[in-house]
ROKOL-910776 format. One record per residue (C-alpha): residue number from 0; residue in three letters; chain; x, y, z. Coordinates in steps of 0.02 Angstrom, whole numbers, plus 50000, padded with zeros to 5 digits. Example, Ala and Ser with C-alpha at 12.3 -4.5 7.8 and 13.67 -1.06 7.14 Angstrom:
% ROKOL-910776
PT;kolgu;kedo;dolo;east;north;up
PT;0;ALA;A;50615;49775;50390
PT;1;SER;A;50684;49947;50357
% end
This chain:
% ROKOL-910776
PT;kolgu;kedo;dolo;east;north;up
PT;0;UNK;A;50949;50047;49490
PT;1;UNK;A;50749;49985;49499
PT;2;UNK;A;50684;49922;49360
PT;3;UNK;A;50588;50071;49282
PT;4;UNK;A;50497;49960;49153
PT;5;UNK;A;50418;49877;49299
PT;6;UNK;A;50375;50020;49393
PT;7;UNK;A;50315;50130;49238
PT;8;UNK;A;50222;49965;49191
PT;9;UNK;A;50132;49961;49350
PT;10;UNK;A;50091;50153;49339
PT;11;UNK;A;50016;50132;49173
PT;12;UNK;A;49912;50000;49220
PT;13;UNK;A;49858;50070;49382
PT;14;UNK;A;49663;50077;49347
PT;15;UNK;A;49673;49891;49315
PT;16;UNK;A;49786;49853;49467
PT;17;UNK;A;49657;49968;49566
PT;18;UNK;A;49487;49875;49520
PT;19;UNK;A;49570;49707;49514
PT;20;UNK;A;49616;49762;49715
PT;21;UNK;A;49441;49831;49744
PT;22;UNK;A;49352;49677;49681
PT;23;UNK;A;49472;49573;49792
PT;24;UNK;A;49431;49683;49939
PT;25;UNK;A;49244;49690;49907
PT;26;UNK;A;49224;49501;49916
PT;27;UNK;A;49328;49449;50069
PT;28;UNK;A;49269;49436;50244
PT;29;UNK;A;49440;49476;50311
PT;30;UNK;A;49432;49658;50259
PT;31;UNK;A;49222;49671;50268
PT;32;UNK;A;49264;49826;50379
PT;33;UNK;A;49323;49920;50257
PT;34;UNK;A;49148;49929;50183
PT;35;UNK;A;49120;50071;50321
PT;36;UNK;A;49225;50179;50215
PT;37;UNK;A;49149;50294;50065
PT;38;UNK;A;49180;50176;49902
PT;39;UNK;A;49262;50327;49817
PT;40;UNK;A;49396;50372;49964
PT;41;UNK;A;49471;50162;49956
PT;42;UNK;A;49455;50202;49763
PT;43;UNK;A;49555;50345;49775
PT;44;UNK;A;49679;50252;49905
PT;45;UNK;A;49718;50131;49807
PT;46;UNK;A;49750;50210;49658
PT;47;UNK;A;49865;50327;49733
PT;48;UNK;A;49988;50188;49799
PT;49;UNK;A;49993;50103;49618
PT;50;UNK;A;49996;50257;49509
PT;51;UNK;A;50129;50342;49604
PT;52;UNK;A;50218;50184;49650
PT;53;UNK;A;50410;50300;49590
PT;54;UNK;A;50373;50413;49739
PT;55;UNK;A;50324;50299;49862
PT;56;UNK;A;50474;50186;49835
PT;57;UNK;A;50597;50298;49817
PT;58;UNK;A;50533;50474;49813
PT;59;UNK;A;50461;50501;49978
PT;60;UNK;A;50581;50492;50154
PT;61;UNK;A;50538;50357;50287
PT;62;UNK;A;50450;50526;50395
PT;63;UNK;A;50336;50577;50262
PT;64;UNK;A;50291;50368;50255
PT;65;UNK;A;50275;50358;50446
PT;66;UNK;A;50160;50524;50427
PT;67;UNK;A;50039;50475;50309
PT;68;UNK;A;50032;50296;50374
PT;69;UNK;A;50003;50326;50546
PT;70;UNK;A;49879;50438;50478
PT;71;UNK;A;49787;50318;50383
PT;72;UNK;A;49785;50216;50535
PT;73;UNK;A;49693;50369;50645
PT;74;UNK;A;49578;50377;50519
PT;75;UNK;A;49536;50185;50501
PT;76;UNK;A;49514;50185;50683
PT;77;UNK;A;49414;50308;50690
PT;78;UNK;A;49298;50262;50548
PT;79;UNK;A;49284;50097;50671
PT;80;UNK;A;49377;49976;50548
PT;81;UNK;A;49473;49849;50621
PT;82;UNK;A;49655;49831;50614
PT;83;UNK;A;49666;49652;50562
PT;84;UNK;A;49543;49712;50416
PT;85;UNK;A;49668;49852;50372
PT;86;UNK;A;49812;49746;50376
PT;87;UNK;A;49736;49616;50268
PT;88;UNK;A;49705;49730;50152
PT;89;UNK;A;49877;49810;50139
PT;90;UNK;A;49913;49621;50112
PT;91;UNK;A;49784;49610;49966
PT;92;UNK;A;49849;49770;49877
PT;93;UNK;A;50035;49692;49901
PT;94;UNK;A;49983;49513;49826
PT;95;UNK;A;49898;49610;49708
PT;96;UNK;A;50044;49675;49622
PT;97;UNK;A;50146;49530;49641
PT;98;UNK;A;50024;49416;49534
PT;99;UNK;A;50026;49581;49411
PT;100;UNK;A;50226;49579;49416
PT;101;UNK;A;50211;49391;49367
PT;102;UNK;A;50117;49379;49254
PT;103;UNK;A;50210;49526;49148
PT;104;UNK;A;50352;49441;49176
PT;105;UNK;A;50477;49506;49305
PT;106;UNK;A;50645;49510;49184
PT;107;UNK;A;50689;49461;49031
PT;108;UNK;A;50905;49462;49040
PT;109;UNK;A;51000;49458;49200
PT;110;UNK;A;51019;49646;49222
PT;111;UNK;A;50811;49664;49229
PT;112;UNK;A;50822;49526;49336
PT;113;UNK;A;50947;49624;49464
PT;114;UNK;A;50839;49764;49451
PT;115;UNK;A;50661;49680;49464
PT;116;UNK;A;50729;49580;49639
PT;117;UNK;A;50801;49763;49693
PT;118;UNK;A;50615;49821;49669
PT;119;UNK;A;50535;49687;49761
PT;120;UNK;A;50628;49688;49892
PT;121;UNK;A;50588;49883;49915
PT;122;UNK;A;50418;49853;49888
PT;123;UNK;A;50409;49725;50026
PT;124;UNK;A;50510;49846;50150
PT;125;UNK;A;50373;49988;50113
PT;126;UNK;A;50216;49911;50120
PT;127;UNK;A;50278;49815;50273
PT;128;UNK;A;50331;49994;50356
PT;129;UNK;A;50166;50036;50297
PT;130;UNK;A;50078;49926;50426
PT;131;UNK;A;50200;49960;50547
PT;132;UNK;A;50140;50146;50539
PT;133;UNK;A;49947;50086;50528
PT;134;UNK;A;49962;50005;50679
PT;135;UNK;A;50037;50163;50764
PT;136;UNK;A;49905;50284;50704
PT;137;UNK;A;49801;50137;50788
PT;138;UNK;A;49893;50157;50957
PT;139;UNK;A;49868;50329;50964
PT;140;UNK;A;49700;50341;50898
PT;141;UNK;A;49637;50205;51039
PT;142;UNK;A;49762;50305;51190
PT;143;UNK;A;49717;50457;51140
PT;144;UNK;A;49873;50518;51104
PT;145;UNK;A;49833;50585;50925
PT;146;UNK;A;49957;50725;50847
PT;147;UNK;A;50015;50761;50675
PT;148;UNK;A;50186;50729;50688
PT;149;UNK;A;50226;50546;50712
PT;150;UNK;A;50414;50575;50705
PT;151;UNK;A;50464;50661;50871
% end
């Protein structure tokens, strides 16, 4: 079982997770591309992946991730924002919530320690099938090859 106290931690604090991401973003050259998309649309991005962190670990099947990643990766594409800059970013918002998790404190007895590894461990499996899809929606965008379903 995941630690909920982590993940209902993170969801509470989601506005500060979000602008501590946004000021990380808006200040590195690695991601400068993603300054070619509308301020309140990355807002609303990144908001959405911390404050319903529960449904994208757990609540949401590896199609509907694939879907709305490979998405996001059309779009990005064809908003002209480069991939490495994407990626980088997904990075960022990652490393984001990992210095968050420490400095909470990941577990405070052996059982919250079970269940805080159990959670990092899916959050490193989702954001990294996260890029994975990104870098389709890229493929297909660039060949394309663009449809809605990504799962055939």
């Amino acid at each position: 079982m995941l630690s909920l106290r982590l993940i209902q931690l993170i969801e509470t604090h989601s506005d500060l997770l979000t602008e501590n991401l946004l000021g990380t973003l808006g200040s590195a050259p690695e991601c400068a591309d993603l300054l070619k998309i509308p301020p309140g649309h990355l807002r609303a991005r990144a908001h959405e992946i911390y404050r319903n962190l529960a449904d994208c670990l757990i609540g949401e099947t590896g199609a509907e991730i694939a879907r709305r990643y490979t998405a996001l990766g059309i779009e990005r594409a064809g908003q002209g924002v480069a991939l490495s800059h994407v990626v980088w970013a997904i990075h960022a918002t990652k490393r984001n919530l990992w210095t968050f998790l420490e400095r909470e404190g990941l577990a405070d007895n052996p059982i919250e320690l079970n269940r805080s590894l159990e959670l990092l461990a899916l959050l490193d499996r989702f954001f990294d099938t996260a890029i994975y899809f990104v870098a389709v929606g890229y493929e297909r965008y660039h060949s394309g090859h663009i449809w809605n379903s990504c799962v055939e």
